[in-house]
C-alpha positions as CSV (number, residue, x, y, z in Angstrom):
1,X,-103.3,76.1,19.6
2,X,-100.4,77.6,17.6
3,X,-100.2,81.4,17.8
4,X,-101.8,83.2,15.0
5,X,-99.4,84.7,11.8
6,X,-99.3,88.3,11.4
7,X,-97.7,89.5,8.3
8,X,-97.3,93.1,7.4
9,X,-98.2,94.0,3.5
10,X,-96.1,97.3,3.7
11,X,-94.2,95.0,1.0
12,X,-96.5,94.2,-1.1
13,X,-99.2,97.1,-0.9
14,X,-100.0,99.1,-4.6
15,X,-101.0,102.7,-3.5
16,X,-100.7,104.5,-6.1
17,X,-100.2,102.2,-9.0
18,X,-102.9,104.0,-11.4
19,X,-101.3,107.7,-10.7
20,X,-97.8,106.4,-11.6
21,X,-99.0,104.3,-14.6
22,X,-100.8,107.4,-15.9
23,X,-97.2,108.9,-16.0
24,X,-96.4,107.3,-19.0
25,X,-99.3,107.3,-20.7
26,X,-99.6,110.8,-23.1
27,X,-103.4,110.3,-23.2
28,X,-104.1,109.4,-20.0
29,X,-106.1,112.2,-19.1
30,X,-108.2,111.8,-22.2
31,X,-109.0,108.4,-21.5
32,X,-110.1,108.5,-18.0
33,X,-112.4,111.7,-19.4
34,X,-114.1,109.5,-21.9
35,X,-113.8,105.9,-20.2
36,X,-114.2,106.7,-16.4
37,X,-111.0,107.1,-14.5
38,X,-112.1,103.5,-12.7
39,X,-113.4,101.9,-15.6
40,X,-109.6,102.5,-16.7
41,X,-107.9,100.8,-13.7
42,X,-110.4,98.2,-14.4
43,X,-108.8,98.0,-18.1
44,X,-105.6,97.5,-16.9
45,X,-106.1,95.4,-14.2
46,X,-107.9,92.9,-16.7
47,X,-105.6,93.4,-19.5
48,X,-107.3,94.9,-22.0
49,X,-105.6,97.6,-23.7
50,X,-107.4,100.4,-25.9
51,X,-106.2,100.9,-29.3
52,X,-108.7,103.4,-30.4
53,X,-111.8,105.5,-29.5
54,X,-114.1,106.3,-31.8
55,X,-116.1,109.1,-29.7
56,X,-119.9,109.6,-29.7
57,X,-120.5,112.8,-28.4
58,X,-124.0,112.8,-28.8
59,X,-124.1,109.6,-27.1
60,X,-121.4,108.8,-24.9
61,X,-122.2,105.3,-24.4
62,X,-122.4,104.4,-28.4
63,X,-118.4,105.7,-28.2
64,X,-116.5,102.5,-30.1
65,X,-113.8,101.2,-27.8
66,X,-111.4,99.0,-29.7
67,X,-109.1,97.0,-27.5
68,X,-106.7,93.7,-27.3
69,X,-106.2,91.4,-24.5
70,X,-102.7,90.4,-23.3
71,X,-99.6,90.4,-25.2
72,X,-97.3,93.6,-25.8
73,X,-97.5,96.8,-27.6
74,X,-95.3,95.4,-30.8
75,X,-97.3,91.8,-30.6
76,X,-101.2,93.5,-31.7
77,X,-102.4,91.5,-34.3
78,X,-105.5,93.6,-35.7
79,X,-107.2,90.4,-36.2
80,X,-107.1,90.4,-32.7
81,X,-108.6,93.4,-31.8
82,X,-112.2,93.6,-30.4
83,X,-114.6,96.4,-30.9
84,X,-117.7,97.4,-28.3
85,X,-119.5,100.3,-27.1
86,X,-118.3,101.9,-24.1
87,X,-121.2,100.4,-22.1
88,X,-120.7,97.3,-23.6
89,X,-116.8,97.8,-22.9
90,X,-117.7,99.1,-19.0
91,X,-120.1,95.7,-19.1
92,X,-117.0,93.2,-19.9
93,X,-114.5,94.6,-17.4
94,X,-116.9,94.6,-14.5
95,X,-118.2,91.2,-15.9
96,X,-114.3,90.1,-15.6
97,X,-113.5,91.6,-12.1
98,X,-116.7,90.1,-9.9
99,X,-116.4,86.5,-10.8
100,X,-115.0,85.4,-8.1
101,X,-111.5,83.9,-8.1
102,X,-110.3,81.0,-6.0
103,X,-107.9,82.2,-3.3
104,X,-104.5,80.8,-2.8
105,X,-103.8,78.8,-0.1
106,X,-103.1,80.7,3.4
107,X,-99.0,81.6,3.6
108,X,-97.2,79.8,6.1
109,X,-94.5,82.4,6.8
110,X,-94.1,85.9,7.2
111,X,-91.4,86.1,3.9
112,X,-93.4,84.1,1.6
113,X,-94.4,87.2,-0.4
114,X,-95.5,85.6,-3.8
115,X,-97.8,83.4,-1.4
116,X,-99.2,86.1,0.4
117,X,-100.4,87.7,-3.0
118,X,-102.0,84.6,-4.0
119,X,-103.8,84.8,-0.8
120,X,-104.9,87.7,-0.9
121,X,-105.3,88.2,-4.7
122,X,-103.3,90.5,-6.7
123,X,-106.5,91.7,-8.6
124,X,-107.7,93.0,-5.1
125,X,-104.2,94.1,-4.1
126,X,-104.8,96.9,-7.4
127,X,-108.5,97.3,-6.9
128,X,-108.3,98.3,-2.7
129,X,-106.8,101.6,-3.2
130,X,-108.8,102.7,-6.2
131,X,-111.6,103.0,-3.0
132,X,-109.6,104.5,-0.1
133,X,-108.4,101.3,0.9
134,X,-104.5,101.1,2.4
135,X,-103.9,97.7,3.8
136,X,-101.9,97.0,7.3
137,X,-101.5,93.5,7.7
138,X,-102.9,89.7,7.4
139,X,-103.7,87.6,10.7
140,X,-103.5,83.7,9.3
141,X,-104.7,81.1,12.7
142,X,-107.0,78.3,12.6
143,X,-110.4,80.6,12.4
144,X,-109.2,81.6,8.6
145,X,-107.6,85.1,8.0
146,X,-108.6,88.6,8.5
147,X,-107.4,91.9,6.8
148,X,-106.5,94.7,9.0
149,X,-106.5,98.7,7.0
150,X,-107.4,101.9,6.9
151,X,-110.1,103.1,4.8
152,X,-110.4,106.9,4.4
153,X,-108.0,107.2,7.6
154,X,-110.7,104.8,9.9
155,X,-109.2,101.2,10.6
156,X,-111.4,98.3,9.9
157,X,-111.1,94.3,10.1
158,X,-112.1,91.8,8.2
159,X,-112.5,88.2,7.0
160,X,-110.2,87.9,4.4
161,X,-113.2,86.9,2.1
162,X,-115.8,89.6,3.2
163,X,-113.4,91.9,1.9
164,X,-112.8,90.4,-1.5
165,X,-116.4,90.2,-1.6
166,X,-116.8,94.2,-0.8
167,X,-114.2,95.3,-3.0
168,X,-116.5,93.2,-5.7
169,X,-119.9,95.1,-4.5
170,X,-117.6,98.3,-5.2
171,X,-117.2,97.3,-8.9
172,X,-120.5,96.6,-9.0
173,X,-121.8,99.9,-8.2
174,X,-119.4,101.6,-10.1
175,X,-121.4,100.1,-13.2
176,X,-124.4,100.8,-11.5
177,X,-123.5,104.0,-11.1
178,X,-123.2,105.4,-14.8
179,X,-125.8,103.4,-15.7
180,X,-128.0,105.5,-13.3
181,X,-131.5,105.7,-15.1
182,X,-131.3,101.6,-15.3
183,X,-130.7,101.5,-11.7
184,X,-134.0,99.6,-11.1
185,X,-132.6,96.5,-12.9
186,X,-130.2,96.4,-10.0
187,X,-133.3,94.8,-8.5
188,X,-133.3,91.4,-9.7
189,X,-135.8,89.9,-7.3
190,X,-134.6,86.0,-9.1
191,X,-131.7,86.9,-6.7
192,X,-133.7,86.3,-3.5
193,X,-134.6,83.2,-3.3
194,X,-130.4,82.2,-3.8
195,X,-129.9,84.8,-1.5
196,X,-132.2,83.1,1.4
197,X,-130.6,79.8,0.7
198,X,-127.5,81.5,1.1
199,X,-128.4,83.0,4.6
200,X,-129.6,79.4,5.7
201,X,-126.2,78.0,5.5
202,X,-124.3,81.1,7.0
203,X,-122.9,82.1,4.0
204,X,-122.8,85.8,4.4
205,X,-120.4,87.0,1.6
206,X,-122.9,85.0,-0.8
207,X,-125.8,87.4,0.6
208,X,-123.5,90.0,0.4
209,X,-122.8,89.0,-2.9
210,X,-126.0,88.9,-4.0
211,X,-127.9,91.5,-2.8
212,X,-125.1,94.1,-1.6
213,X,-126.0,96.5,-4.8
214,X,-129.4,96.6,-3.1
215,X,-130.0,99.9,-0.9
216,X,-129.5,102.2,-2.9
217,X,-132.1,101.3,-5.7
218,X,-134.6,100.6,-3.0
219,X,-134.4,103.6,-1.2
220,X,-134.2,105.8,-4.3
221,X,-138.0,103.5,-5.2
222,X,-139.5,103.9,-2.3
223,X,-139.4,107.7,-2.7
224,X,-141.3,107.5,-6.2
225,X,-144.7,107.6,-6.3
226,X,-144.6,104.1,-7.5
227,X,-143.0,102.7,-4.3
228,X,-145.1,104.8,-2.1
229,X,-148.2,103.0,-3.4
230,X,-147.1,99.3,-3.3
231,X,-149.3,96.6,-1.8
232,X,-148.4,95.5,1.5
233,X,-147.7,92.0,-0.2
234,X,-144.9,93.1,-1.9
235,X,-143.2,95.6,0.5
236,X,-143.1,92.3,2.4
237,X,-141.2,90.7,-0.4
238,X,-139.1,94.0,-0.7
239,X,-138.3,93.9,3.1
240,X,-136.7,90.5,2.7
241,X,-133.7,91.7,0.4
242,X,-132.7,94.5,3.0
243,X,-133.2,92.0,6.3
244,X,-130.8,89.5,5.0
245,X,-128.3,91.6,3.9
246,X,-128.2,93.9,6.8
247,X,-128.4,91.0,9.4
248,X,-125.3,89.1,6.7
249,X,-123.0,92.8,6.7
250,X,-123.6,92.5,10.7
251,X,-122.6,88.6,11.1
252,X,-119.7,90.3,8.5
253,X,-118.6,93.0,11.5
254,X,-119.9,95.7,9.4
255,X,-122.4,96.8,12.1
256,X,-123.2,100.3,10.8
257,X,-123.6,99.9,7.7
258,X,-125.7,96.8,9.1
259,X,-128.1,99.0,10.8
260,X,-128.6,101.1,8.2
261,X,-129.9,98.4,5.6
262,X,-132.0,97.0,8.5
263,X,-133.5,100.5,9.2
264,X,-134.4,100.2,4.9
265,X,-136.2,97.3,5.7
266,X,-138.3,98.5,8.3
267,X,-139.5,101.2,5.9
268,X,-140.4,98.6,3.6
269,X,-142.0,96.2,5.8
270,X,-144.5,98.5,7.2
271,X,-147.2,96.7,8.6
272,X,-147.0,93.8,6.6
273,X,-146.4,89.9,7.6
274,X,-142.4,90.7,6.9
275,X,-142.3,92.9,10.0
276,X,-141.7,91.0,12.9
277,X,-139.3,89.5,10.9
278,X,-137.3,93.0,10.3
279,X,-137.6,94.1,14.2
280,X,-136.5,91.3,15.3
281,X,-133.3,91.3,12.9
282,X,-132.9,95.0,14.2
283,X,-132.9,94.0,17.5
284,X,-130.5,91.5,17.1
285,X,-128.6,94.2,15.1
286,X,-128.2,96.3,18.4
287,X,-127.5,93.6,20.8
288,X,-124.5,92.5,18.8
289,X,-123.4,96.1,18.7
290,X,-123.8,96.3,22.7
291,X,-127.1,98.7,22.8
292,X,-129.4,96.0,24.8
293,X,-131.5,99.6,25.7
294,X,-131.9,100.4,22.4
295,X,-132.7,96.7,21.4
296,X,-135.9,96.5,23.7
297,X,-138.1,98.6,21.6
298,X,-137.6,96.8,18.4
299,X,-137.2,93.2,20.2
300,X,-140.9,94.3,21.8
301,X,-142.0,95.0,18.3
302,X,-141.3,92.0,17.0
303,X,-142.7,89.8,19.8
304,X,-146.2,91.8,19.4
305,X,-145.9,91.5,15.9
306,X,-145.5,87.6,16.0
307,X,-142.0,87.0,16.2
308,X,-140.6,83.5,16.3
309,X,-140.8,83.3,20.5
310,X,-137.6,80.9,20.6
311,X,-135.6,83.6,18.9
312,X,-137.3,87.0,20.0
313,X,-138.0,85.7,24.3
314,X,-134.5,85.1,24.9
315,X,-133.0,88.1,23.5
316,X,-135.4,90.2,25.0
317,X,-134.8,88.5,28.5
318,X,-130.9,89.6,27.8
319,X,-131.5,92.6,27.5
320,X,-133.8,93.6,29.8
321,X,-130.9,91.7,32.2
322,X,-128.5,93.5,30.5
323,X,-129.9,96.7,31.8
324,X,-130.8,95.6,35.3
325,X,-134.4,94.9,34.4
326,X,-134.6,91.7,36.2
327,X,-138.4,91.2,37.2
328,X,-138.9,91.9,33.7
329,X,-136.1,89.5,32.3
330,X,-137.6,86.9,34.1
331,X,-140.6,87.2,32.5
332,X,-139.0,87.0,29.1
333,X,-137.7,83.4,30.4
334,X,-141.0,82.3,31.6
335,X,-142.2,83.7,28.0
336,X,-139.2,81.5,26.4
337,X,-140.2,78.5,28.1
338,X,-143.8,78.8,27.0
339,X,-142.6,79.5,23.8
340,X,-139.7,76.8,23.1
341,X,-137.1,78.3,23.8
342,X,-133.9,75.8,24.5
343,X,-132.6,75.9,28.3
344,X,-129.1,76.8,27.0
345,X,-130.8,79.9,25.6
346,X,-132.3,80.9,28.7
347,X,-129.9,79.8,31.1
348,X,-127.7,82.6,31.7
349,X,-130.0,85.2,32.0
350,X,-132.4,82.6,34.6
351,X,-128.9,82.2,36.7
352,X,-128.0,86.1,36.5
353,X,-131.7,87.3,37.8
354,X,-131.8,84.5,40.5
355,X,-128.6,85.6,41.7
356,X,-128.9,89.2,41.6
357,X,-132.4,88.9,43.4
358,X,-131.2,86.4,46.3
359,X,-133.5,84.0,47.9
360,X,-136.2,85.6,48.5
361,X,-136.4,85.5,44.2
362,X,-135.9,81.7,44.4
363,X,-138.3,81.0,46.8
364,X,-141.1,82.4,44.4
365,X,-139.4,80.8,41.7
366,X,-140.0,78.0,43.0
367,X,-143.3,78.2,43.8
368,X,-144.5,79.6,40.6
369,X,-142.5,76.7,39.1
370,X,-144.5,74.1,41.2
371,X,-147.7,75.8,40.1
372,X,-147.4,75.6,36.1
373,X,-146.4,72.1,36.5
């Protein structure tokens, strides 16, 4: 296996591009007042350029933005120009930045800085530190490629993708944002079915994708009276959108955040037929984060709620082992068994309580064996 390429991106990192382009602008200020300081960047980044602003004070969002795309300052053609309302204009550029572009193909050498732009894409090179992002370095081996930075001083990693896709959520709710009282439509339940397919396959970013502008609509609803009086029909449908995106941002090494979502969906899913379901995907949550104590409780949930027994026996049986539970472990195996569970699933966990517990164990094993068959 060939070692993995690290390349710094000291070289081609962009902190600080806005601030210095607002240098030269004389009514930069101004616009980022009436436009949004991001909604700006956003602007440039696409290449539209404002012309004029024709400002609706009564109604911000009726102000006329007229604006060009592409060429330079002595090339505007009037017949060119376009005219839209500012939330029309905010629409387009946010339209423009989360289709997703196709990325380059992976550098093969440190020096090869145009191809490690293409890789990463430039338009995510200027839209990472408009959100606190300051990127370290690339790792290119045969898994794909991660991003190593620092965002608001923590360092993070990520697949190269997952972070594209992020920086895309971020857009996102920047529109969602302004448009606050319309932050329901957020909730486009046509989304989950793609959004399920989407988690069938493994394809994470997709969830993330889809649902990632989610939480904060859905916790905002469930405090209104509205959402406190739902059937238990559809918080069960509500619970699904939060379960497959916070199991998708844990698969995506964003475990917190992860957790969080998860802990949404649990409010949702009540007592409903989507809770077993949730637990389970919390439990899972907290074993991939290394918390098999915390895991029990949720995991137990889930199985006395009706879990799937091939999914929910097994993990309960590692982490009951995990914390030196072993009588109880074993009976999460026997559970397994009865359930369906594959022998690769239970295997470790079978071989760590029958060693830890000697032959005495074995012999019963044994026995107990002999008597269900």
């Amino acid at each position: 296996m060939p070692d993995p390429l690290v390349i710094p991106l000291e070289a081609i990192r962009t902190d600080g591009w806005f601030e210095r382009m607002g240098e030269g602008i004389g009514s930069f200020q101004a616009l980022c007042d009436i436009i949004g300081a991001r909604f700006f960047a956003f602007a440039m980044i696409t290449g539209a350029r404002i012309t004029s602003l024709t400002v609706d004070r009564r109604s911000p969002d009726n102000t006329l933005v007229e604006f060009v795309v592409g060429g330079d300052d002595g090339e505007i053609d009037a017949q060119d120009a376009q005219r839209l309302s500012l939330s029309e204009f905010r629409l387009r550029l946010v339209n423009a930045l989360v289709t997703d572009e196709p990325m380059g193909a992976a550098p093969r050498r440190e020096t090869d800085v145009e191809a490690v732009q293409l890789h990463v894409g430039v338009r995510y090179l200027l839209l990472a530190p408009l959100y606190g992002y300051a990127l370290r370095e690339l790792t290119v081996d045969e898994d794909g490629t991660r991003i190593r930075l620092f965002h608001d001083g923590v360092e993070e990693l990520y697949p190269l993708g997952a972070f594209r896709a992020r920086l895309r959520t971020h857009v996102r709710e920047e529109l969602e944002r302004v448009s606050r009282p319309q932050s329901r439509s957020a909730i486009d339940l046509s989304r989950l079915t793609e959004a399920e397919q989407a988690a069938a396959r493994s394809d994470h970013v997709r969830v993330l994708e889809l649902l990632g502008a989610w939480p904060a609509p859905l916790a905002i609803f469930l405090r209104t009276p509205e959402g406190q009086t739902l059937t238990p029909e559809t918080r069960a449908l509500m619970a699904r959108a939060p379960g497959l995106l916070g199991s998708a941002c844990v698969s995506l090494g964003e475990l917190g955040k992860g957790e969080e979502v998860l802990r949404l969906a649990v409010q949702y899913a009540g007592d409903s037929n989507a809770a077993s379901d949730v637990y389970l995907r919390l439990g899972e949550a907290m074993m991939t984060d290394g918390r098999p104590g915390e895991a029990i409780g949720p995991l137990r949930r889930a199985a006395n709620l009706g879990a799937a027994g091939d999914r929910v026996w097994p993990l309960l049986a590692r982490a009951f082992a995990d914390r030196g539970r072993l009588l109880a472990a074993y009976s999460a195996v026997l559970e397994g068994q009865s359930a369906g569970a594959s022998v690769d699933a239970l295997a470790g966990v079978l071989q760590q309580v029958t060693a830890a517990l000697g032959d005495p164990f074995l012999s019963v094993r044994q026995t107990l064996e002999k008597s269900a068959s």
